[in-house]
N, C-alpha and C positions, 0 to 999 in steps of 0.2 A: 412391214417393209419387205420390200423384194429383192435376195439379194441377186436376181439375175440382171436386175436391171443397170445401166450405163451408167459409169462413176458419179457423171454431171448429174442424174437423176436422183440415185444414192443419196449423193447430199445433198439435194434440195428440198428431198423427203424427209429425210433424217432430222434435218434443222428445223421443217415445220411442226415435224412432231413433238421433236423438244420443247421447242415455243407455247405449242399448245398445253401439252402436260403442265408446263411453270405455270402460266395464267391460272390453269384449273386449278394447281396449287394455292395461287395468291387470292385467289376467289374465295377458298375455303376459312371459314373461321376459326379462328388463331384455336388452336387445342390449349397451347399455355397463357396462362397469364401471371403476371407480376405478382408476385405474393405480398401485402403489406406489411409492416414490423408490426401493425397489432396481430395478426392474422400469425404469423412467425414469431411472436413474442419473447416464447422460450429461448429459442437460438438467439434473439439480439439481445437478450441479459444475460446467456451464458457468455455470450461476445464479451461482454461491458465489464462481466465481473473475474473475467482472465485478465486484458486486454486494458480497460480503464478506457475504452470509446468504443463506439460503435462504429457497425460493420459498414462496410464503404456506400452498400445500396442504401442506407438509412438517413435522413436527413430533414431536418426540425422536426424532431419527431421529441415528445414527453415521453421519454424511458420511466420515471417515477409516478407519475398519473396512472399510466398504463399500467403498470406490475399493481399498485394499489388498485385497480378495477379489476383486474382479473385473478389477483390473488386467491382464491379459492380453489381455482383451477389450475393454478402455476404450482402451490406450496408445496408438493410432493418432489416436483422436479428440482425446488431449489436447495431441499437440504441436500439434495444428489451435487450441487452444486457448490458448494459450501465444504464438501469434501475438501478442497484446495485452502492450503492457510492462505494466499493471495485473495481468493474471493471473500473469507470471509471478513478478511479485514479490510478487503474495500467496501463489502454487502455494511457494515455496520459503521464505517464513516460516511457513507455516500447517503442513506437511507434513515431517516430517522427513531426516534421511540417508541413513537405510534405504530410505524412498520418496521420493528420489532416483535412488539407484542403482537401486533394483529396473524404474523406467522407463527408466533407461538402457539397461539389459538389454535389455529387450524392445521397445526400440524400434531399439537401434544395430543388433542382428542382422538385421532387415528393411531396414532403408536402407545398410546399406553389406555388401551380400552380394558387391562386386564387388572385396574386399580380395584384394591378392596373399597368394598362401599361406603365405606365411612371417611375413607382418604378422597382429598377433594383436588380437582387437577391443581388448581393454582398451586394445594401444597407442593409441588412436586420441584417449584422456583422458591426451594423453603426460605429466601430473600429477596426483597425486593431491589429493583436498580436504587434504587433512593437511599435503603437502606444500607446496602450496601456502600456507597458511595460515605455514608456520615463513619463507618467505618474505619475508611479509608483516608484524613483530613490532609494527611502528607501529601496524599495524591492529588493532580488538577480532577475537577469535576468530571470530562468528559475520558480522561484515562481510564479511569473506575470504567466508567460507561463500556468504553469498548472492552476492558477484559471481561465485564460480566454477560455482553452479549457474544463475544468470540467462544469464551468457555462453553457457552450454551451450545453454541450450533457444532462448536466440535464433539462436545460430549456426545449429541443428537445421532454422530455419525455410530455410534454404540448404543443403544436403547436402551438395549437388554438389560442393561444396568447404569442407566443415567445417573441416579440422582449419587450413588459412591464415587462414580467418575467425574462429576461437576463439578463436585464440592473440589476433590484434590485439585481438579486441575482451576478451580476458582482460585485457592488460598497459591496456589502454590506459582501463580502469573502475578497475583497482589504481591507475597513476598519477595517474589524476584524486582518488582518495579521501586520497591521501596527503599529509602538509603535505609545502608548496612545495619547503621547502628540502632535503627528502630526497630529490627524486626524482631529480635528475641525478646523485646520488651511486652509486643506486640501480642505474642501467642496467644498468652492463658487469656486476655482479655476475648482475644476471637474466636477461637476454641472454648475454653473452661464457660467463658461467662454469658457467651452470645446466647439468647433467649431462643431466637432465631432456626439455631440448627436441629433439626432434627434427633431424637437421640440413638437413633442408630447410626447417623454420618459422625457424630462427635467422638466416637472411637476410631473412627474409622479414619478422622481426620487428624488425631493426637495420634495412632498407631503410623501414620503415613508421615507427620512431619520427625517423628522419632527414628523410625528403622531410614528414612532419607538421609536426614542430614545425622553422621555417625560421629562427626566430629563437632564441638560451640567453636566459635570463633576464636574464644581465648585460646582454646589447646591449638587451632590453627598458627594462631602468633605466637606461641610457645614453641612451635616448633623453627620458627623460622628468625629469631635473633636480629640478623645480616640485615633484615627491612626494617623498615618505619611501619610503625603500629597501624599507620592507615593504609600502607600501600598492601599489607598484607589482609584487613580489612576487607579491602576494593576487588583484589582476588576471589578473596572465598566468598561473597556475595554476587558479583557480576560472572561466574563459573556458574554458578544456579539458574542461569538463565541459557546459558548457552546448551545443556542438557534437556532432551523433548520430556517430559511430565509422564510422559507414555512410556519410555523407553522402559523393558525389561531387566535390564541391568543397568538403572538411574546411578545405583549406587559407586559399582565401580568406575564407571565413565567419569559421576561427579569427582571423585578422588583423582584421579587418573589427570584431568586438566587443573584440578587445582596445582598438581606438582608442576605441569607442563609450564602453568603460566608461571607460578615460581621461578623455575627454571629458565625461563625467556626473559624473565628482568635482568639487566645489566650489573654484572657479577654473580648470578646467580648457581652457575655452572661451576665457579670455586667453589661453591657452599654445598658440592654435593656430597661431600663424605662427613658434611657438619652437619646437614638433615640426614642423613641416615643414621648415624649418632643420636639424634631429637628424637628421630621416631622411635628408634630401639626400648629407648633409654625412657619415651611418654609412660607414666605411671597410669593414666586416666582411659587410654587407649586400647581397647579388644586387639589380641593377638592375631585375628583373622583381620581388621582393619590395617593395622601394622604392616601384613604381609602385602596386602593390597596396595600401601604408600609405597612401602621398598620397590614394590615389582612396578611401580611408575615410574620411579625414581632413576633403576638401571634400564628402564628401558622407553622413555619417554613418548619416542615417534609413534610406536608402536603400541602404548595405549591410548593414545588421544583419540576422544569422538572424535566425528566428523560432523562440523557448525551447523547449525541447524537454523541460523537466522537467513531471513526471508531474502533472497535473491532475484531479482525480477529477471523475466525473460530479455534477452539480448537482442533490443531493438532493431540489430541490421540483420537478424535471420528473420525477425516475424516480418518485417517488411520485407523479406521477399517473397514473402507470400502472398504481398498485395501490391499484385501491378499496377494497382492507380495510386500508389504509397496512401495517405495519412490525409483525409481534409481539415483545415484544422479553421476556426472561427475569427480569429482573431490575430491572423498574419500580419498586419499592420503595426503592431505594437514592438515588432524592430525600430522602426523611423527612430527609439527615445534610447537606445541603447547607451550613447554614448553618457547618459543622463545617470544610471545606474548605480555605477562605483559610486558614486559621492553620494547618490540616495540612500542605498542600504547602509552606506557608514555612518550617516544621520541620524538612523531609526534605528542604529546598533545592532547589527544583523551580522557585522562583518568584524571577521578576528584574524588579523594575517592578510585581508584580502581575499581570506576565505568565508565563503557562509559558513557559520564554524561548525552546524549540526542539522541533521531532520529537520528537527521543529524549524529551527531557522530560514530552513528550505521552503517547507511547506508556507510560512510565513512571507515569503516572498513570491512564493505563485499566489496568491492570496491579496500581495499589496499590487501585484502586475493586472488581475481581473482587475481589479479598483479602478486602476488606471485607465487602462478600456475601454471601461463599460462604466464606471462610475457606481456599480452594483457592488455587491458582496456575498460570499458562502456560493459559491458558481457548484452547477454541476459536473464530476470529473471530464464528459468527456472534451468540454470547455476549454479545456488547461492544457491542452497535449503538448504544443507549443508552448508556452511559460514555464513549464516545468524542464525540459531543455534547457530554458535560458535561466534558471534559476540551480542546475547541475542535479536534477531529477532524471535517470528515466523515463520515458515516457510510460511504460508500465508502472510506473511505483505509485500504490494506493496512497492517496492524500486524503487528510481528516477535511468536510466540507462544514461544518457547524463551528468557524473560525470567524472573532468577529477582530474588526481592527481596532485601536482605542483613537481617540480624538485626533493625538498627536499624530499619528501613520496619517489619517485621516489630509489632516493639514499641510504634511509634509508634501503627499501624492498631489496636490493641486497645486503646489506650489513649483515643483516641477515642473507641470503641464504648462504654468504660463511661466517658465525659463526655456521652453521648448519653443511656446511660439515670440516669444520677446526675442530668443538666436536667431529664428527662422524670419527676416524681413516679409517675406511674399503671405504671412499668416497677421501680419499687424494687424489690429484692431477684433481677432476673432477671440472666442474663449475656450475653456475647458472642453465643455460637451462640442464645439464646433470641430475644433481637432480630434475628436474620438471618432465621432458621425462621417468627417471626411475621410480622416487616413486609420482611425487605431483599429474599428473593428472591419476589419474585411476577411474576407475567405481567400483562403490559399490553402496549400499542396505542399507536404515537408515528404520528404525522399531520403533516403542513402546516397551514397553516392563514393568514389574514390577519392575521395578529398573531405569527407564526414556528410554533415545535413545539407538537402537543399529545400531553400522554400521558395514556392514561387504563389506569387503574389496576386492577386484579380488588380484587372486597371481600372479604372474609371477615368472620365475626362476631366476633371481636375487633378489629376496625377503632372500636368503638366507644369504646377508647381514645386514639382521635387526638380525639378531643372535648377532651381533656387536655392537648395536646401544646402544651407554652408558645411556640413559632417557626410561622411561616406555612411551606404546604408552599409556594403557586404565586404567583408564577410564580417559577423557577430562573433567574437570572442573575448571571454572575460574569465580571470584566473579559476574564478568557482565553477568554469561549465568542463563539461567532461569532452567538445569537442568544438572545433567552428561551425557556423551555421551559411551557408553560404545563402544571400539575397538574388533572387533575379524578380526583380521589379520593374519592369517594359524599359 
């Protein structure tokens, strides 16, 4: 360019030249290209196993096909990931037995290549899930399951000395899930008598439940009078769980919230100078234990852990991290809300109008896919929306190898045609007709100043919601933790 030249000139040089430059640009072949979720695989299972769905660019895509094909090449990265209690206790309900073991494969052979020759890898799972599980009869089949695959992959994030950390942290996730009064029965048979254990873990596991738990239960209920034999029971067993297996000082944390929770039962705070009396006065009790109780005792706030049970991330900060919020599969399955209350009270789900627990939760994202899709055991990222409307998180790992029995079965269709029997403009269609048309559609769940928004895909038979005698928006029912607000065209 010339800048001597006359203004009019200036810029009508200037301008040609830019023009030219862009073309030459748009001429040029693209430098970037798309990367595909097989191609990025790592990063959308790292997604899936924080997060519980995939990342926004990803879509029908087989997250579990995938990881099983390339698993040889991913397994290094995934115990990296597995680090987090949230992944691995979605990695092992989301994924099944087989991809289990098949990562055990191929990861135990690389970290523990320093085995004496006579010790054979598999020893190294000196039980098997099977075995384990007949161990365990109190417990459902598939609870076994996940503590014996969670312990593994936690123990995994320590090698160096896996199989002394697996075992503890095996026995000591079974003991905690167990009612109370089974478990001291429970010991010598799984310790003293298990064929099973190694015999260098079997000291190591009789030494770990002994210097752990300082106190039996009895002397617990001896010292506390003022309760009922079970409430004080209930204490000193569900305390054991709320302490990390890892923790360095297990022992005084355990003592420490056993007083706490004492002390937080209704009257308990009168009975402070009658438990410290108890404990003085314990004949059965080590003087360095003693000390430990008292010093809870005067000063409770201040020795209590800090909860260690699983918290999910807070859905309105991760979604602001995603400007196109949440896609979710199955948007459609609002239309039946109103349907709800009276269902889960049918299939006894509901206590107070509450889902009265997890499982119950779980059990109802579970009867909502049904609904649906007419399918069962959905993949998490599936469910993001039903878990919402079932008072889940949308982060909270849900168990997928969940089957429903006859009756849920019976129930959910019976529903579906009180859905279209209200709904006049649907007469004469049936179950699958109503799914196909309105339940599974794609839509967009957002935050918003007023809680969730979802909004909906149209279609041109949407023109019978004009009909529809129930309002779709906003969604709210006593068990959800917010409204959902509907914008359906």
């Amino acid at each position: 360019l010339n800048p001597a030249a006359p203004p009019s000139d200036w810029l009508d040089t200037a301008y040609k030249a830019y023009v030219a430059a862009l073309e030459g640009h748009l001429q040029k072949p693209a430098a970037v290209r798309r990367i595909s979720p097989s191609e990025n695989l790592a990063a959308v299972l790292a997604h899936f196993l924080e997060w519980g769905y995939l990342p926004w660019w990803v879509e029908n895509f087989d997250l579990e096909a995938a990881v099983r094909e390339q698993l040889p090449a991913l397994a290094g990265g995934i115990i990296g990931m597995l680090a987090s209690p949230v992944a691995r206790r979605r990695w092992v309900r989301q994924f099944n037995e087989e991809m289990q073991g098949a990562l055990w494969k191929e990861v135990a052979g690389k970290l523990f290549q320093t085995l004496p020759p006579k010790q054979k890898m598999e020893d190294i799972l000196f039980v098997t899930p099977k075995q384990w599980q007949a161990f365990f009869p109190e417990l459902p089949r598939q609870h076994a399951r996940y503590i014996y695959w969670e312990t593994v992959w936690e123990a995994m994030q320590r090698p160096a000395d896996f199989e002394a950390n697996w075992a503890s942290l095996l026995l000591h996730r079974a003991l905690a899930a167990l009612p109370g009064n089974t478990v001291m029965g429970r010991l010598p048979q799984i310790i003293h008598q298990n064929p099973h254990l190694p015999e260098k873990v079997n000291p190591q596991l009789v030494r770990a439940v002994e210097s752990r738990l300082p106190l039996t239960v009895q002397q617990w209920r001896a010292l506390l009078p003022g309760l009922s034999g079970q409430e004080a029971e209930n204490i000193f067993w569900e305390s054991i769980w709320e302490v990390s297996p890892h923790s360095s000082n297990f022992q005084q944390e355990w003592l420490a919230l056993l007083i706490g929770r004492a002390l937080a039962v209704p009257g308990g705070e009168e009975a402070v100078v009658e438990l410290q009396q108890s404990i003085r006065q314990s004949p059965g009790i080590s003087e360095r234990i003693k000390a430990q109780l008292l010093e809870a005792v005067e000063n409770p706030a201040a020795s209590l852990p800090k909860k260690g049970k699983f918290q999910p991330p807070q859905p309105a900060n991760r979604l602001a991290w995603e400007p196109e919020g949440i896609f979710v599969p199955l948007a459609g399955i609002v239309l039946i809300h109103p349907f709800l209350a009276a269902f889960f009270e049918r299939i006894g789900l509901l206590k107070d109008e509450q889902l009265w627990d997890e499982s119950a939760r779980e059990r109802a994202v579970h009867l909502l896919y049904f609904l649906a899709t007419g399918l069962q055991q959905p993949d998490e990222q599936e469910v993001v929306l039903l878990k919402l409307l079932c008072g889940l998180e949308p982060e909270m790992p849900i168990e997928k190898e969940l089957t429903l029995t006859p009756e849920e079965i019976t129930e959910a269709e019976q529903l579906l045609k009180a859905v279209i029997e209200n709904w006049e403009a649907l007469q004469g269609s049936g179950p699958d007709g109503l799914r196909g048309s309105f339940l599974v559609r794609e839509g967009k769940l957002e935050t918003g100043e007023m809680g969730w928004k979802l909004t909906v895909e149209q279609k041109p038979y949407d023109v019978l919601l004009a009909r529809l005698p129930w309002g779709l928006s906003p969604v709210m029912h006593s068990w959800m933790t917010g409204m959902v607000w509907v914008d359906w065209g």
